[in-house]
Every structure is written in C-alpha cells, then in structure tokens.
N, C-alpha and C positions, 0 to 999 in steps of 0.2 A: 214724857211730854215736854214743850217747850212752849215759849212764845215767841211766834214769827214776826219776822219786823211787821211794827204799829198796830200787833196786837196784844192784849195784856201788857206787862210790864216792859216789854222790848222797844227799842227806840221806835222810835216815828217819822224816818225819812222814807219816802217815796223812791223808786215806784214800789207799789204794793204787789206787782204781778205774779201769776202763776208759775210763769219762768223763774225767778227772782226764790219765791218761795222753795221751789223742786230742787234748785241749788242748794239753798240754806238745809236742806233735808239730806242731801249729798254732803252736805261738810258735815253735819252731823254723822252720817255713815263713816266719812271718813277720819272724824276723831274720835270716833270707839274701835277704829281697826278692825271691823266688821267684814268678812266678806262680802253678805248677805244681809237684808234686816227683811222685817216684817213691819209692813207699812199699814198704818190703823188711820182712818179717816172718818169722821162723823159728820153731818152734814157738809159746810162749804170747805170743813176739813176732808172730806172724799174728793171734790176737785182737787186737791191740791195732793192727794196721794195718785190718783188716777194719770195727772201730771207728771208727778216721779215715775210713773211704773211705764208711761210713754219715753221719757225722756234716761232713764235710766234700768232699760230693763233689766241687764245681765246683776243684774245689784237690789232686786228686789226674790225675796225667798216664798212670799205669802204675801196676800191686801184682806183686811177686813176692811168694811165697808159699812157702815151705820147712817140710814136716813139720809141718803143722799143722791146724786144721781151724774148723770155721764155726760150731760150737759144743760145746756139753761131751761131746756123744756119744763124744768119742774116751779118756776118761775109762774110759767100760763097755770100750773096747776096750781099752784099756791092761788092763786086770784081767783080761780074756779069753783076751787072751796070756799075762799071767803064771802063769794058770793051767792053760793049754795045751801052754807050752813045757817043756823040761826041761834046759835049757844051767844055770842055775843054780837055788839052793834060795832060797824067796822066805821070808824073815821074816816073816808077813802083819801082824805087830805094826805094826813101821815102815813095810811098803807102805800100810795102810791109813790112818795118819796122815800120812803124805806124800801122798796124794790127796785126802785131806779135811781140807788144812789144818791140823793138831794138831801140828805141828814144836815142841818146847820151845823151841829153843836155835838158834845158828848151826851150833855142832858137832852138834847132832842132824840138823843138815838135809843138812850136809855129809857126815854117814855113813851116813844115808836114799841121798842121791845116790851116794854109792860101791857099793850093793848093787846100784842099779836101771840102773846106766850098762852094766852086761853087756846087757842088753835092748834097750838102744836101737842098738848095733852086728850087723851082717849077721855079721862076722870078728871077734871080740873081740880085742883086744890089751890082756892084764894093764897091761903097762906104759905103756901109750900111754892109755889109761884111767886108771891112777892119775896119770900126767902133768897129765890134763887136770883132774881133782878137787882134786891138789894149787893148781891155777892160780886155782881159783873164788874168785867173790866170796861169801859166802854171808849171805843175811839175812832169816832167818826169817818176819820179822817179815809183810814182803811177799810172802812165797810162802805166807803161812799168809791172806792176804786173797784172793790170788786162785783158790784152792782152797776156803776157807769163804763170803768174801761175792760175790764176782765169778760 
C-alpha cells in the first residue's frame, strides 16, 4: 500500500485527481518492474483502481474491489441510508459538507468522520470506532477534491 498524494503521510500539492492518482499507480508498477499487478481498491480507493484498469488496461492482471462503487451514484445512496436509518442522529450540517467536499479544516474532517463511522458498521463498536478515528490520517484538503471536483 502507499499514500497518494494528500493522503496520509504523502505531500499535499493539488490536483488531487483520478488521473493524477492512476499515474502515481503506474509509476509504482513501473518501479517494481512488474509486468502486470493486481490492483486492490476499498472504498474511494476502488475509484481510483477502477481508474487504472480504464486508463491502463494491458498492465492490470486482477482488481479486487471492497465497498465501493463504479461511480458517484453511491453518494444518493449514502444519504438514503442516512435518512432511512435510526441507529444514530445525523447533523445534516456536517453530513452535508462531508459529501460535498466543504471540510474547513483537518479537525473538521476528522469529527465529520467520527459522526458517520456508526454507519458504515453492521455492529457498531463505540470503542473500536473511536480506536480507529483516533488512528487517521486526516487531510482535508484531498477529500474536499474528491467530493467537490472528482
């Protein structure tokens, strides 16, 4: 695994884009001297493999695919759930700027994700939930591109 630029530990210059990323994916293919790889995407990491396997097909051998989807329709359905379900109380303030790219801050993004991490588990676990928020990397910057221009 890596971190693509302005995410996790990797610089932070703009553009954040799909393109952009599916390259960075390709220079990693091509500094392992790989023929082929197997391209593995989890959520908004499946666009960005989905990406590669458009934009480089002879160079992809296999895609796995975890939770994610082949384009933004899953966006309506994130919001459909949230307002179908009843396990928690939604802010729509902060949902709504979390899905449309309007994050101020790193700590705004990071207490956006703290509210909506109940949702994404079948079993929630308080603590095993805040475990994993307190672990993130968070950077605004890039989740607010690929929600507004992406």
């Amino acid at each position: 695994m890596f971190d693509a630029f302005g995410c996790g530990l990797s610089e932070g210059k703009p553009p954040f884009t799909h393109e952009r990323w599916a390259a960075d994916v390709e220079g990693l293919r091509e500094w392992t001297g790989a023929e082929q790889v197997v391209v593995a995407g989890g959520s908004y990491g499946g666009f960005i493999a989905l990406e590669y396997a458009v934009r480089y097909p002879d160079r992809v051998r296999a895609m796995i695919l975890r939770d994610t989807s082949a384009d933004g329709s899953c966006v309506e359905l994130a919001f459909e759930y949230a307002r179908n379900q009843d396990r928690v109380e939604i802010k729509w303030d902060n949902f709504n700027r979390y899905w449309s790219g309007n994050i101020r801050d790193d700590d705004d993004l990071k207490a956006s994700w703290s509210e909506l991490i109940p949702l994404y588990d079948y079993e929630f676990d308080p603590e095993e939930s805040a475990k994993i928020v307190e672990a993130g990397i968070y950077r605004h910057e890039a989740h607010n591109w690929c929600f507004k221009h992406n």
